[in-house]
C-alpha positions as CSV (number, residue, x, y, z in Angstrom):
1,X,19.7,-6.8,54.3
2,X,19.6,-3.6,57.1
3,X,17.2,-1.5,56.4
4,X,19.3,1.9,57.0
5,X,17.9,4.7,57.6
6,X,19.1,8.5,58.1
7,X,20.8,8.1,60.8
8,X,23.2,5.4,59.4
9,X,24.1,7.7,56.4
10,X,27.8,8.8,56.9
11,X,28.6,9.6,53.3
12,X,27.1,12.4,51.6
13,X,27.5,13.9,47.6
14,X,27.3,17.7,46.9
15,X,26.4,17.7,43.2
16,X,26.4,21.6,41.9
17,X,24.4,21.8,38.4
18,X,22.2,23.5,36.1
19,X,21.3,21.2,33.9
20,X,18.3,18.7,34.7
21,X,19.1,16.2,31.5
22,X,22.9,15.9,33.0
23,X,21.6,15.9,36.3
24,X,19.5,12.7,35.4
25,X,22.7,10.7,33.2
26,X,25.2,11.5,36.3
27,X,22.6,10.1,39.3
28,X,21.5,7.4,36.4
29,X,25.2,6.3,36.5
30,X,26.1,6.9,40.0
31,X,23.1,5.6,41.6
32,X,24.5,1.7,42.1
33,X,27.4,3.1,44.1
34,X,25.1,5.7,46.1
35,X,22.9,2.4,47.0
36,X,26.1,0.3,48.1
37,X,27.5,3.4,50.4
38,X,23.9,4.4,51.0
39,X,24.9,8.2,50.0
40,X,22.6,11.4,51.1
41,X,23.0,13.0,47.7
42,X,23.2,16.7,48.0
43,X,21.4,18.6,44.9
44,X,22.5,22.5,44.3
45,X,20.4,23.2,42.0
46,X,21.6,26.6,40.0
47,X,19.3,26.8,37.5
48,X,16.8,29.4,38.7
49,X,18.5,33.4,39.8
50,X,18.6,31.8,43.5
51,X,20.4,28.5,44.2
52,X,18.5,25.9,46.3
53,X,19.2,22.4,47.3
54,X,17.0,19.0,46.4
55,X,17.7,16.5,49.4
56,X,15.1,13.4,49.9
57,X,13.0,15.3,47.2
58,X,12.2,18.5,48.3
59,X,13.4,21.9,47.9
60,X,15.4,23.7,50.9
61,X,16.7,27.4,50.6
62,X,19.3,28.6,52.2
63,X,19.8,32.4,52.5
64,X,23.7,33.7,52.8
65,X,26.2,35.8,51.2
66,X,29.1,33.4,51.4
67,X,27.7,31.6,48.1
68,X,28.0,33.0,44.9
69,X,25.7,31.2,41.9
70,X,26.2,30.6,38.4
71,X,29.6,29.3,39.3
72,X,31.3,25.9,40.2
73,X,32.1,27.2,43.7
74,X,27.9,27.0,44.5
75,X,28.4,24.0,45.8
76,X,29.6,25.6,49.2
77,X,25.3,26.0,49.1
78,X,25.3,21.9,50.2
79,X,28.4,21.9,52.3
80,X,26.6,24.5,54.4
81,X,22.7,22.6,54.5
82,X,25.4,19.5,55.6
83,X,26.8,21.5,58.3
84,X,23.9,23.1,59.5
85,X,20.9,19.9,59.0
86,X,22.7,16.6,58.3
87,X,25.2,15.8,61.4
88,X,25.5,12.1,60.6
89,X,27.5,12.9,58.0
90,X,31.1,12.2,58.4
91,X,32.3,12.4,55.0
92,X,31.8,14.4,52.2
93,X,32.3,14.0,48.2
94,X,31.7,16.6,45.5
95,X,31.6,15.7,42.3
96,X,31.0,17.4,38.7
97,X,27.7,16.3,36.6
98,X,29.8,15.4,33.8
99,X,32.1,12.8,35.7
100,X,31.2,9.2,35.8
101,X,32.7,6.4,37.6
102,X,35.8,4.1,37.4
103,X,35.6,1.1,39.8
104,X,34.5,2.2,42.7
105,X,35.8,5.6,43.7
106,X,33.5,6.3,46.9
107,X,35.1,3.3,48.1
108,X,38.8,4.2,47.1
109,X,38.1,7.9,48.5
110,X,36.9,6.8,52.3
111,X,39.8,4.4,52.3
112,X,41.7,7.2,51.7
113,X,40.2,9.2,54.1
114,X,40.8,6.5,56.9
115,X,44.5,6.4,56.2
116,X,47.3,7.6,58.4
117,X,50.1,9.3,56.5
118,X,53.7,10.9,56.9
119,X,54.1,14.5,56.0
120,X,57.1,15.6,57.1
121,X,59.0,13.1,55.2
122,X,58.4,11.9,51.2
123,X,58.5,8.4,50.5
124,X,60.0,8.1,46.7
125,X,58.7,4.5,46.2
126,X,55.5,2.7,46.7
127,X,56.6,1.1,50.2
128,X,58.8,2.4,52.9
129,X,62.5,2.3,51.9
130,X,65.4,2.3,54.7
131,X,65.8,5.0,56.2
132,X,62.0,6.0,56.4
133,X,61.7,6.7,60.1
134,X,58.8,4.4,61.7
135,X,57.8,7.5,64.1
136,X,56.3,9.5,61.1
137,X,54.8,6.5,58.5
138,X,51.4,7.2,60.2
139,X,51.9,10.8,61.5
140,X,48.9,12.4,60.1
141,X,45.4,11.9,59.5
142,X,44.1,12.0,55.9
143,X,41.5,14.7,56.2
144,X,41.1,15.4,52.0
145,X,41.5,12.8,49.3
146,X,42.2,14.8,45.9
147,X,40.7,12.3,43.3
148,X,41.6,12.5,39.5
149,X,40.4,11.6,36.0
150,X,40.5,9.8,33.0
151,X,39.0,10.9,29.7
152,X,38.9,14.6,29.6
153,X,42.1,16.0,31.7
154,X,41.6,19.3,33.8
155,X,43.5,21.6,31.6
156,X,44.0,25.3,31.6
157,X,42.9,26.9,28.2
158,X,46.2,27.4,26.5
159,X,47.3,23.2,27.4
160,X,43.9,22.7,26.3
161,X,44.9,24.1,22.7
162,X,48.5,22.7,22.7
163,X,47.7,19.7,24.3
164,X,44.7,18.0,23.5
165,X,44.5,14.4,23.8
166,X,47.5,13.9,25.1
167,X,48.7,11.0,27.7
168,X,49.0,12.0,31.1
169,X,50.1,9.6,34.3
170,X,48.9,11.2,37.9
171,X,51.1,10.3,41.1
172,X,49.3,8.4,43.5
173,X,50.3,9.4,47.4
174,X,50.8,11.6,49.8
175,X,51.3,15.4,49.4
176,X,54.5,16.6,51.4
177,X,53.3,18.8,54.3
178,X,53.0,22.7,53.0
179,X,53.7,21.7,49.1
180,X,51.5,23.4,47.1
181,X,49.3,21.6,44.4
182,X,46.3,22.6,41.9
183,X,43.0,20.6,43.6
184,X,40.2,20.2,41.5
185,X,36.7,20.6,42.7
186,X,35.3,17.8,40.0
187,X,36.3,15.2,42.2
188,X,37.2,15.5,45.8
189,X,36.6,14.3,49.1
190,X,37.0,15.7,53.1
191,X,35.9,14.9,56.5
192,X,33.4,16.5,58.6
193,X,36.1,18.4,60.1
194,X,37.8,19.8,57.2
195,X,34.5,22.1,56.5
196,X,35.5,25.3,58.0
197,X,38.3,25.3,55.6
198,X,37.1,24.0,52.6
199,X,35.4,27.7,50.8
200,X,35.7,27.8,47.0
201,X,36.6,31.3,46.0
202,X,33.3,33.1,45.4
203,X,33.5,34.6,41.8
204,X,30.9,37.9,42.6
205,X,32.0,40.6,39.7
206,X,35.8,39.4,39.5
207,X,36.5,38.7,35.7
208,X,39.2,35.6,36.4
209,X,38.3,33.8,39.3
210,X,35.3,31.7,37.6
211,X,38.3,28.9,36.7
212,X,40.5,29.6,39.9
213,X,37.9,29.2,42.6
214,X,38.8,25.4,43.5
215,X,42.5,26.0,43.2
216,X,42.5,29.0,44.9
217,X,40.5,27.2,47.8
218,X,43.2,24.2,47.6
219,X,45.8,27.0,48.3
220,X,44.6,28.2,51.6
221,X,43.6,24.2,52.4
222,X,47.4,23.2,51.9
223,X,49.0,25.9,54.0
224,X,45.7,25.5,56.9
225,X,46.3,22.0,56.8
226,X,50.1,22.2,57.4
227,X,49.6,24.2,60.5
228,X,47.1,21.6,61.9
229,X,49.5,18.4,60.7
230,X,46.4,16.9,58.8
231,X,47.1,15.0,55.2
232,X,46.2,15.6,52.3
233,X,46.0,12.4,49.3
234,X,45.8,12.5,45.5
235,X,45.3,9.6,43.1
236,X,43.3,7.3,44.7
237,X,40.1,7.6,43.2
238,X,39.5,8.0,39.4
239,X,36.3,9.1,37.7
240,X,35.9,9.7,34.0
241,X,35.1,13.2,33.0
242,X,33.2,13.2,29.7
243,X,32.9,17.0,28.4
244,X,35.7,19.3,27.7
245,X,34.4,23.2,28.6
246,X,35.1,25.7,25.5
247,X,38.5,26.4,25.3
248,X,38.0,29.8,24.4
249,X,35.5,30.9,26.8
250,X,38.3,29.7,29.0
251,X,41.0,31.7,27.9
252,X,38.8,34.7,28.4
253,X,37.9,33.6,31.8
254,X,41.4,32.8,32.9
255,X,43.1,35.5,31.4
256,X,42.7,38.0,34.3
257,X,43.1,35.0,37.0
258,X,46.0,33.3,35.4
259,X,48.3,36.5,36.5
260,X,46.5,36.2,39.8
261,X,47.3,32.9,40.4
262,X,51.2,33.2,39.2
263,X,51.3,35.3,43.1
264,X,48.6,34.7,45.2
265,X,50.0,31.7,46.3
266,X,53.2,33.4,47.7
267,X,51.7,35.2,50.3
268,X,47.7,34.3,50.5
269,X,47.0,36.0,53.0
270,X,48.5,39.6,52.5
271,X,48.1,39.3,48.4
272,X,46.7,43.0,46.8
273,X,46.8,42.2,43.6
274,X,43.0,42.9,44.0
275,X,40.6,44.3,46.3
276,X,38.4,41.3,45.4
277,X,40.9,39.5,47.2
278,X,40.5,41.4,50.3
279,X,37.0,40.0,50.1
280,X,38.0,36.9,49.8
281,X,39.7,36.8,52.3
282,X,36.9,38.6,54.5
283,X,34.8,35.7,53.5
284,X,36.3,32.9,54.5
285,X,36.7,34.3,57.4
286,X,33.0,34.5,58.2
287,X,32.6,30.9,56.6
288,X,35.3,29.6,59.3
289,X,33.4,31.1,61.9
290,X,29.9,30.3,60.6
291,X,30.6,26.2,59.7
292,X,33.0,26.0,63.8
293,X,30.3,27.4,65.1
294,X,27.3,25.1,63.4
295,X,29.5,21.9,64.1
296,X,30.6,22.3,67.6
């Protein structure tokens, strides 16, 4: 077999966590599929006050303001040590420590990644009907594959309560160009050149955004990615996710977001339902400019 070395690494995982033990079990399960992709896995560590990053075991700060810790969204930490050190990398995966895998789904998310998609038009079966013109069935390049779960679902507090265990079926496709659609950070996948867009909301002081940052993220991705025609998937690759967070630290943590997010998505980029969102939208911003400018 190839020995491959750094330069043939193309894949990288961005693992945000703060707990060594889970830390351990997730890379203890993953690590047959990181040797098969040979993976650069991407360690935020949040542990400490400051976050750092483990890479080929050492320890690497990184010193910005664009990163909040203590959060999901401090695994923007790894995207930008990937921007700024590790330019083989063509595709990126970030994962939760508390996801595990079903079949292979770095395998099913760079598939995904390679496909060609339409966007302007919705194809209601799994094939192309008549009628589907031929000009648009590979219109678009897939530049984010939105992977999903089985085992513990991504609820919000209150389906949490209600819900519970109940059965859910995900779609598997294409989402229409400019559709809107909750993506979850847990398990999710871009290309090099989606970085400047891809910025998890940074929580700072604002009671609410702690469970919004990914889907308030995915919001400005959707409506960037329409004005470039890039395509977004969902469905193709599956992980199990093992722990349920406490539903009632969520519903404290949601409760101020939840309104948020009933009317940010309307008009992103003029929302004032906060001043926090002015520095938001400040941010990414400077993270657009920062990431263009380290992978010219």
């Amino acid at each position: 077999m190839k020995n491959m070395g750094i330069e043939d690494k193309k894949v990288a995982v961005v693992l945000p966590s703060h707990n060594p033990k889970l830390t351990t079990s997730f890379k203890e399960a993953w690590q047959s599929l990181f040797e098969k992709h040979n993976v650069d896995f991407v360690l935020v560590d949040d542990s400490r006050e400051t976050p750092f990053i483990i890479h080929d075991g050492k320890e690497i700060e990184l010193k910005t303001d664009l990163v909040q810790n203590h959060c999901a969204s401090v695994r923007q930490l790894g995207f930008l040590y990937i921007a700024q050190y590790l330019p083989q990398i063509k595709y990126i995966i970030t994962l939760d420590y508390d996801t595990y895998p079903v079949g292979d789904p770095i395998s099913e998310h760079l598939n995904a990644l390679e496909m060609k998609v339409p966007i302007s038009w919705f194809s209601t079966a799994t094939d192309y009907m008549r009628g589907f013109p031929y000009g648009v069935r590979e219109e678009a390049p897939v530049m984010l594959s939105h992977g999903v779960w089985e085992g513990v679902y991504d609820w919000d507090a209150p389906s949490q309560l209600l819900k519970g265990d109940k059965k859910v079926y995900f779609y598997k496709g294409v989402v229409p160009k400019g559709i809107y659609t909750p993506i979850c950070g847990m398990n999710l996948a871009f290309k090099r050149e989606a970085l400047p867009y891809i910025y998890f909301s940074p929580v700072g002081n604002f009671k609410g955004a702690e469970r919004f940052d990914d889907i308030w993220m995915g919001i400005i991705v959707v409506k960037k990615f329409a004005e470039l025609n890039w395509g977004i998937v969902s469905g193709f690759a599956k992980v199990r996710h093992l722990r349920a967070s406490n539903v009632f630290s969520n519903l404290e943590k949601e409760a101020t977001g939840m309104k948020h997010n009933e009317e940010f998505w309307k008009d992103p980029e003029n929302y004032k339902g906060d001043l926090w969102f002015d520095e938001f939208r400040e941010k990414r911003k400077q993270w657009h400019t920062l990431i263009t400018e380290l992978t010219k």
